[in-house]
N, C-alpha and C positions, 0 to 999 in steps of 0.2 A: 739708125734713128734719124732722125728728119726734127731742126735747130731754124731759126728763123735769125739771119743779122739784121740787126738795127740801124736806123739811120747814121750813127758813127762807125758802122763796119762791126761792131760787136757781137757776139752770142752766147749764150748759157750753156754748159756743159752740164748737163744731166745731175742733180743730186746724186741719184743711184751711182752713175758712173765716179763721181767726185771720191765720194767714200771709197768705192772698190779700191781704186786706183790714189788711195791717199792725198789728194791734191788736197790744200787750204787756198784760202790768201793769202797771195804773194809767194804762191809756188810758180817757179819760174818753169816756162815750157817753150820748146823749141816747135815750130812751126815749117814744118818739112813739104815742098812742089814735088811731088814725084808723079810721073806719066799719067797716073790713075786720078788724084786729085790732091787734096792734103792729108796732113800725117800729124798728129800733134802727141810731140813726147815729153815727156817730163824729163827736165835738168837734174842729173845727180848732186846731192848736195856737192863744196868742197870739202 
């Protein structure tokens, strides 16, 4: 899927994806460089 950032560097994750993937506001997610490009995963609660 093809996300557009915004002039502060930001971009929207997909509603569809949002729900599959249980994110809200202020779910914390880890932002991963690997070889290929990025990787965005979501923080286990503690």
């Amino acid at each position: 899927m093809r996300v557009t950032i915004d002039q502060s560097g930001r971009f929207v994750i997909p509603k569809a994806v949002r729900d599959r993937l249980r994110l809200e506001a202020g779910t914390a997610v880890e932002i991963v460089e690997d070889g290929a490009g990025l990787r965005i995963e979501p923080v286990p609660p503690d």
